[in-house]
ZADO-575813 format. One record per residue (C-alpha): residue in one letter; x, y, z. Coordinates in nm, 2 decimals. Example, Ala and Ser with C-alpha at 12.3 -4.5 7.8 and 13.67 -1.06 7.14 Angstrom:
REM residues 2
+-------+--------+--------+--------+
: nukol :      u :      v :      w :
+-------+--------+--------+--------+
:     A :   1.23 :  -0.45 :   0.78 :
:     S :   1.37 :  -0.11 :   0.71 :
+-------+--------+--------+--------+
//
This chain:
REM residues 275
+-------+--------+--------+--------+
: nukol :      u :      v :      w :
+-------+--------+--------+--------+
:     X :  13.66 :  14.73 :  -3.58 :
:     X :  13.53 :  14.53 :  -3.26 :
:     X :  13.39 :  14.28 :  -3.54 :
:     X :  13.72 :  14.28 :  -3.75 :
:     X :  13.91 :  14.20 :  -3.42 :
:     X :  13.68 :  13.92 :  -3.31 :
:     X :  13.69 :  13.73 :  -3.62 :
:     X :  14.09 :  13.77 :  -3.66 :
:     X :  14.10 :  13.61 :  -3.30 :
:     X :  13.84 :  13.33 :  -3.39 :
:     X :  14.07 :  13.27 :  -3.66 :
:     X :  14.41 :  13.23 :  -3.47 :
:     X :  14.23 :  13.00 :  -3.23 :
:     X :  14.11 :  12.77 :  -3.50 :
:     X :  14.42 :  12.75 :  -3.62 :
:     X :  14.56 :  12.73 :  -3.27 :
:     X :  14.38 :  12.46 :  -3.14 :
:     X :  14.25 :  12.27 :  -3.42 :
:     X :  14.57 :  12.03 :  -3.43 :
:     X :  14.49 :  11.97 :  -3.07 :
:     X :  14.11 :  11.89 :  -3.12 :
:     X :  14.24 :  11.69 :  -3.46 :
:     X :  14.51 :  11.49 :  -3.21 :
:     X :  14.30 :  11.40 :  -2.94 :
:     X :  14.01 :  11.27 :  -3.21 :
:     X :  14.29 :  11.05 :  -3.33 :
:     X :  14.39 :  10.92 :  -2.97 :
:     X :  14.06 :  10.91 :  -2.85 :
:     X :  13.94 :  10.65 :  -3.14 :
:     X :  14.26 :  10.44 :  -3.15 :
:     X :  14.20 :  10.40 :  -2.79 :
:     X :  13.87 :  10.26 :  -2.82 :
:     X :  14.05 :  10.07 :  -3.12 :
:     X :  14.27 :   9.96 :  -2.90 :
:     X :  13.96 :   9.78 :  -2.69 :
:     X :  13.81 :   9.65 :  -2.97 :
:     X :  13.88 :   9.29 :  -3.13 :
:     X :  13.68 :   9.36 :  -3.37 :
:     X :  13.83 :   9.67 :  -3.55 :
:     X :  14.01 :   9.60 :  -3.85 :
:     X :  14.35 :   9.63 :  -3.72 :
:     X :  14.64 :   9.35 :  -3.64 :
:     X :  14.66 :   9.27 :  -3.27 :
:     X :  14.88 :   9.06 :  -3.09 :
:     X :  14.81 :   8.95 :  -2.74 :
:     X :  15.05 :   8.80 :  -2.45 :
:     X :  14.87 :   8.69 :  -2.09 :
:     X :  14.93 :   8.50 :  -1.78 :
:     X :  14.68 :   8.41 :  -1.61 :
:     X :  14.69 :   8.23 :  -1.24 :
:     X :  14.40 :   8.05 :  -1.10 :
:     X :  14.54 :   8.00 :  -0.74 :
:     X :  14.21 :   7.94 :  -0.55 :
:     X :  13.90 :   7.71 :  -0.64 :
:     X :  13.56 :   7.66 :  -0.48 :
:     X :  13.60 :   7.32 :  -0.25 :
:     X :  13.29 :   7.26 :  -0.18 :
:     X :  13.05 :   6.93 :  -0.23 :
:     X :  12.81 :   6.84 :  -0.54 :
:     X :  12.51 :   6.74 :  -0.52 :
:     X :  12.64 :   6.36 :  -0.61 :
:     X :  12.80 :   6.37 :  -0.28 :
:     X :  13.19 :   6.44 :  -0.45 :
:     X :  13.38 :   6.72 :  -0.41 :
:     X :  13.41 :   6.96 :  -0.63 :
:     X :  13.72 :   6.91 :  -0.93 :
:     X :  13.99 :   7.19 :  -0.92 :
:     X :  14.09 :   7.34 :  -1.24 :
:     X :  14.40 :   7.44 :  -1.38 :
:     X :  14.65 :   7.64 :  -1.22 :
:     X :  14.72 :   7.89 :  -1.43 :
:     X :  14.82 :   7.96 :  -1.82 :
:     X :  15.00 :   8.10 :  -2.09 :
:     X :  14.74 :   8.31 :  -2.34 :
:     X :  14.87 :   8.40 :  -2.73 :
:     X :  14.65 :   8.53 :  -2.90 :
:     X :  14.64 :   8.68 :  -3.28 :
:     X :  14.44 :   8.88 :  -3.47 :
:     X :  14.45 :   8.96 :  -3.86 :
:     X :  14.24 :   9.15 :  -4.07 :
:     X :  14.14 :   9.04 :  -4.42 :
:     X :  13.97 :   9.36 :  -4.53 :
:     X :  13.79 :   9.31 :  -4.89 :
:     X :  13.54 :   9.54 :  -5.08 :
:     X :  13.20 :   9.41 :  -4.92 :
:     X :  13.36 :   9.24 :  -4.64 :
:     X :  13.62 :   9.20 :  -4.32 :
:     X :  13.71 :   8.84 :  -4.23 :
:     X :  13.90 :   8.86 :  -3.88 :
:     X :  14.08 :   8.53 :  -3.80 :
:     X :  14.16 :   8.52 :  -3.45 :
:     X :  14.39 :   8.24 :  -3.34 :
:     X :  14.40 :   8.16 :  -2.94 :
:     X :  14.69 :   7.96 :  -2.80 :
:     X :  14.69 :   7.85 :  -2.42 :
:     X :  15.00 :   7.66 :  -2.24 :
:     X :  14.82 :   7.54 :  -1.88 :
:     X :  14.96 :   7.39 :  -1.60 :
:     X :  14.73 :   7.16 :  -1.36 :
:     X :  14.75 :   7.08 :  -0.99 :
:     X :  14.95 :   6.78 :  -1.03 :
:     X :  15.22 :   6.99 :  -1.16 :
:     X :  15.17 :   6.90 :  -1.54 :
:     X :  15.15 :   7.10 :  -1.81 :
:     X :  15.09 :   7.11 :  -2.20 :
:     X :  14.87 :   7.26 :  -2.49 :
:     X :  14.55 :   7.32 :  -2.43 :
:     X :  14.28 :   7.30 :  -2.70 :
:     X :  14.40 :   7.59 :  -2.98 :
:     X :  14.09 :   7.81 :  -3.08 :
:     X :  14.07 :   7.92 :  -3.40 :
:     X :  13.78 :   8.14 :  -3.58 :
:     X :  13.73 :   8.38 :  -3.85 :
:     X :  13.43 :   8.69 :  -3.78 :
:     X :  13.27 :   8.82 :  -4.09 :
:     X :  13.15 :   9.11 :  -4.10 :
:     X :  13.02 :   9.25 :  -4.41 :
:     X :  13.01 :   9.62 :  -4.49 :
:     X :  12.61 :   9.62 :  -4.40 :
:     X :  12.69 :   9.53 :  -4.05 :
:     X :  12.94 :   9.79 :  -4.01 :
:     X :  12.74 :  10.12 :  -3.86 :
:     X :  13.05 :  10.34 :  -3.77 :
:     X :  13.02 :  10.34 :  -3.40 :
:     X :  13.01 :   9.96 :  -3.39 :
:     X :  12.94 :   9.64 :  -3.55 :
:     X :  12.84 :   9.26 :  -3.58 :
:     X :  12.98 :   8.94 :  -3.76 :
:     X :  12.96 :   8.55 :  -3.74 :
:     X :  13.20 :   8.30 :  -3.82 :
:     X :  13.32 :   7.99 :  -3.80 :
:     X :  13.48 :   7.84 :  -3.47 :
:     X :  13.71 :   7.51 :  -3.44 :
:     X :  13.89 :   7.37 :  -3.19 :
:     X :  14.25 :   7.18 :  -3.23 :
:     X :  14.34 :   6.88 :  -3.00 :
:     X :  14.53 :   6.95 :  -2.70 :
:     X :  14.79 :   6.78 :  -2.46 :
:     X :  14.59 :   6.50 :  -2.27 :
:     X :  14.71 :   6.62 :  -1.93 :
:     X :  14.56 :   7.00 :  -1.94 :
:     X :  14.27 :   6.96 :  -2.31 :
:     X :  14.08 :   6.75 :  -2.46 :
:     X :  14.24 :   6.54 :  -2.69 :
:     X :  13.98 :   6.58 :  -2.99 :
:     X :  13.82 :   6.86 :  -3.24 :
:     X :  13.56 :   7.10 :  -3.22 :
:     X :  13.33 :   7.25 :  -3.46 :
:     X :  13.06 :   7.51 :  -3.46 :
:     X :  13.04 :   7.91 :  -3.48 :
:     X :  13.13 :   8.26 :  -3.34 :
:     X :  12.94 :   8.60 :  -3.36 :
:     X :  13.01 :   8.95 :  -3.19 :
:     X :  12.86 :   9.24 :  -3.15 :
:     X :  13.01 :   9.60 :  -3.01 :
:     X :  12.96 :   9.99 :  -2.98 :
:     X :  13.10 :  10.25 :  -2.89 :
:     X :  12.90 :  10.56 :  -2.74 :
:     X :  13.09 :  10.86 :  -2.56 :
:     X :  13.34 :  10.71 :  -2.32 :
:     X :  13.11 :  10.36 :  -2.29 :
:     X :  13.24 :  10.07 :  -2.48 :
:     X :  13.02 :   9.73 :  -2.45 :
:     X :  12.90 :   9.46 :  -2.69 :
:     X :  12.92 :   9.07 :  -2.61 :
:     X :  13.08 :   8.77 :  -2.81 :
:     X :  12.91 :   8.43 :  -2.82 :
:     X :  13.08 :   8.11 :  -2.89 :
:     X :  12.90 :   7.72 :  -2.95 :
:     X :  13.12 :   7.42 :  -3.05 :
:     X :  13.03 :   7.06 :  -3.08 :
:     X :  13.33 :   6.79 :  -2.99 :
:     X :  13.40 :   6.60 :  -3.32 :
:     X :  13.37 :   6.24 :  -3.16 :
:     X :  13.13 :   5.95 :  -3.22 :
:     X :  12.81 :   6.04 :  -2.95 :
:     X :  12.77 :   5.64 :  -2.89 :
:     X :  13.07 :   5.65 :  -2.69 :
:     X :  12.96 :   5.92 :  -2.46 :
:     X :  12.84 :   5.83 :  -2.12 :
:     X :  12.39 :   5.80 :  -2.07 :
:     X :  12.25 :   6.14 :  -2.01 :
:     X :  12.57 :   6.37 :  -2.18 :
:     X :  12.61 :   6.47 :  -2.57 :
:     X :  12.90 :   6.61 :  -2.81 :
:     X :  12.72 :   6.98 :  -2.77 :
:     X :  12.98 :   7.20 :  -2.56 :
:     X :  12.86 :   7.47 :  -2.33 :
:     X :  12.75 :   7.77 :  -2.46 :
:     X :  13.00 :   8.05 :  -2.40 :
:     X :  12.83 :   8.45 :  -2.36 :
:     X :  13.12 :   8.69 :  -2.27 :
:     X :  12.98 :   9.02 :  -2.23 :
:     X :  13.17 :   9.34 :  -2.20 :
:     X :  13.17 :   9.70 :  -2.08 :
:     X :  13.46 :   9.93 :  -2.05 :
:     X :  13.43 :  10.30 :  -1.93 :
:     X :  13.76 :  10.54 :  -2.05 :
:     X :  13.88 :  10.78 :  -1.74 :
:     X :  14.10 :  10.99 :  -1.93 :
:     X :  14.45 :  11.00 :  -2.04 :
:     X :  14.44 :  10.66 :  -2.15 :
:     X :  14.30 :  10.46 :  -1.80 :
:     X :  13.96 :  10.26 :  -1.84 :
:     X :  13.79 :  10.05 :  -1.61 :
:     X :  13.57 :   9.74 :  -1.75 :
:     X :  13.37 :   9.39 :  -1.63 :
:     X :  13.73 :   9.20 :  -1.79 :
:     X :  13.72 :   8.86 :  -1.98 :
:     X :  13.46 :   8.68 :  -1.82 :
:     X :  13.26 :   8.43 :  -2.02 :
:     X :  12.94 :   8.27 :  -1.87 :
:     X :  12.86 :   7.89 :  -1.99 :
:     X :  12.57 :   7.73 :  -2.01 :
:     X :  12.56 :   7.33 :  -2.01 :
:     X :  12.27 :   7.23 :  -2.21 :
:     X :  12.36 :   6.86 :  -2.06 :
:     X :  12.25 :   6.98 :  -1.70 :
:     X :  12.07 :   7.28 :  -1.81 :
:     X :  12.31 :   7.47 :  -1.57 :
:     X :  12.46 :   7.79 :  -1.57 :
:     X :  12.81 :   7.90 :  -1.47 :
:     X :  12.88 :   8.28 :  -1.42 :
:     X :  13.22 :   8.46 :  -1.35 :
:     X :  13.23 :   8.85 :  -1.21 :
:     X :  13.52 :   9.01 :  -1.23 :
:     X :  13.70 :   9.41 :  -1.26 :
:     X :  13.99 :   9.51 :  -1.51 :
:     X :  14.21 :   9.84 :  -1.48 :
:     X :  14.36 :   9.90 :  -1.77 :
:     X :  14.58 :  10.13 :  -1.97 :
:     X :  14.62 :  10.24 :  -2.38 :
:     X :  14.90 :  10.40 :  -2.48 :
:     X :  14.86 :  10.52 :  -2.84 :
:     X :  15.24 :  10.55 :  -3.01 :
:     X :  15.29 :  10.68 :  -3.39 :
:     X :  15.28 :  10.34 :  -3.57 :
:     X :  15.06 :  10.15 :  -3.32 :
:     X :  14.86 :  10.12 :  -2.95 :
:     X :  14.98 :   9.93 :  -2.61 :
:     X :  14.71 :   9.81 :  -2.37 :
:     X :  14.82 :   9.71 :  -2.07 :
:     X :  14.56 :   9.55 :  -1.82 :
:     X :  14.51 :   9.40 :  -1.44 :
:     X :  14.23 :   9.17 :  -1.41 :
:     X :  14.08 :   9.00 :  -1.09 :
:     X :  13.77 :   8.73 :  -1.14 :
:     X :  13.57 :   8.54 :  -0.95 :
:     X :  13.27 :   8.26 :  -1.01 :
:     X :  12.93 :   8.43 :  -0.88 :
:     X :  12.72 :   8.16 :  -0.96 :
:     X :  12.83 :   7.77 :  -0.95 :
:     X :  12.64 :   7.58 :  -0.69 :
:     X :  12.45 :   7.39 :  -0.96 :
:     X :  12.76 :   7.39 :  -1.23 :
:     X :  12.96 :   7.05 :  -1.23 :
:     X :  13.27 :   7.15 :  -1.31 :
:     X :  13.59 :   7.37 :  -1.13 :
:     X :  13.47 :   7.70 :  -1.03 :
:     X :  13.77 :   7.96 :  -0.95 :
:     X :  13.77 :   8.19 :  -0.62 :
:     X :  14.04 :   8.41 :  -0.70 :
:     X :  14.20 :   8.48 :  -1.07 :
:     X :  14.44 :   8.72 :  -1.17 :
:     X :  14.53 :   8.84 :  -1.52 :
:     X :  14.83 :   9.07 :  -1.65 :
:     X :  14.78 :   9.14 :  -2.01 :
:     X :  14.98 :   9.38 :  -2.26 :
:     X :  14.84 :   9.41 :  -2.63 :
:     X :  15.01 :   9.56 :  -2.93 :
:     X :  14.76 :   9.68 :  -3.20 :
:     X :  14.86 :   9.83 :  -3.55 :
:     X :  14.63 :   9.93 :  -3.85 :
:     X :  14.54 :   9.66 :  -4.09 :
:     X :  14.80 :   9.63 :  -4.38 :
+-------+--------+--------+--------+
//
C-alpha cells in the first residue's frame, strides 16, 4: 500500500511540476539567447551612448591628448541565414556621432557576415569567421574611405556563466604611398571579450562592450574596463534586454589616440527566432 501511495504521489508531482521545470528550461535558454549574438535568432539593437569625459593628459610628443566624440546613436541588426551545413549571421552596425565641436554625421557603417558551420556548433556554444567591411562615413565624425578584412567569435554557455570574445582586423582601402613615414593601411586590432553572470529572474551582471585595440603602427595597446546591469525579459513571440553600462580606459598612457574617462550606455534589444 505504502508503495502504491508513493508512486501515485510521484506521479501527481511529475505531472504537477513538470510544466514548471519545462517553462523555466525555455526562459532560462532564451535568456542566455537573448545574450548571445551569435544564436541564430533575429535581433535588433537601439543604443545611446555618451562619452562626456576624456583623459586630458600629455603625449609623449609633447601635445595633448585628442578628445573623442561625444556621444552616439548605435543601430544595430542581426539576421540569420540558417542553411543545412551552415549559419551565415550578417550583422549590420550603424552609428550617428556627434564631436566636440558640436557636429555630427555617419560614422563608418560596419557590416560582416559570421559563418558558422554545423561542426563548429557544440550545443552550449560555438565559433565562426567572416568577412568584415567598412562603409565611408561623414568627414566630420569617420573616415571618409573603405575597409576590408575579417571577423571571428567564439562563445559558451556553462550554468549561469556566459563568456566568449569577438575579434575584428580591417585594413583602410586607400593607396599606402599617401600615408604619412612610419604608419600603414592595417587598422587596430579589436579583442572584445565578454563575461555575463545571470542573478535570477532575468537580472545579469557582465564586463559590457569593451573592445581592447592594439595598434600594430605603435605596437601600443589600448584597454577599456567597464560593468553592465542588465535585464531579459522573455515574452511569447520574442525576448527584451534592457541594459546600463559604465566604461572606462584602464590602460592608455602609451595609446595615441582619445581615451574616455567616463562612458555611459542605455541599451534595449528585441530578439525573435530565426524565420
Amino acid at each position: 500500500m505504502n508503495t502504491r501511495r508513493l508512486s501515485i504521489a510521484t506521479l501527481v508531482a511529475s505531472i504537477v511540476f513538470a510544466p514548471a521545470q519545462l517553462a523555466y528550461s525555455q526562459d532560462s535558454d532564451a535568456e542566455t539567447k537573448a545574450l548571445d549574438s551569435t544564436a541564430t535568432q533575429w535581433s535588433f539593437q537601439l543604443a545611446y551612448q555618451t562619452m562626456p569625459d576624456y583623459h586630458d593628459d600629455i603625449l609623449s610628443n609633447g601635445q595633448p591628448r585628442p578628445e573623442g566624440m561625444t556621444d552616439y546613436l548605435q543601430l544595430r541588426i542581426v539576421m540569420p541565414l540558417a542553411y543545412e551545413k551552415f549559419t551565415i549571421l550578417p550583422r549590420i552596425t550603424l552609428r550617428h556621432y556627434e564631436n566636440p565641436q558640436g557636429e555630427s554625421g555617419i560614422g563608418n557603417t560596419e557590416i560582416f557576415g559570421l559563418i558558422i558551420p554545423k561542426s563548429w556548433d557544440w550545443g552550449t556554444g560555438r565559433m565562426g569567421i567572416g568577412p568584415l567591411i567598412t562603409l565611408p562615413g561623414d568627414e566630420e565624425v569617420a573616415k571618409d574611405e573603405w575597409g576590408y578584412g575579417f571577423a571571428a567569435a567564439w562563445v559558451n554557455a556553462k550554468g549561469k556563466w556566459f563568456y566568449g570574445a569577438l575579434l575584428t582586423q580591417s585594413w583602410r582601402s586607400i593607396n599606402p604611398v599617401t600615408l604619412p613615414p612610419g604608419t600603414s593601411d592595417t587598422n587596430p586590432l579589436g579583442i572584445a571579450p565578454f563575461l555575463n553572470y545571470r542573478l535570477g529572474s532575468g537580472w545579469y551582471v557582465g564586463n559590457g562592450d569593451m573592445v581592447i585595440q592594439y595598434d600594430w603602427d605603435s605596437s601600443k595597446w589600448k584597454v577599456p574596463i567597464g560593468v553592465r546591469v542588465g535585464r531579459v525579459l522573455v515574452k511569447e513571440k520574442g525576448s527584451w534586454n534592457y541594459y546600463f553600462e559604465y566604461q572606462t580606459t584602464a590602460v592608455y598612457d602609451s595609446w595615441k589616440g582619445s581615451a574616455v574617462e567616463n562612458s555611459y550606455r542605455f541599451n534595449v534589444t528585441y530578439t525573435i527566432p530565426g524565420f
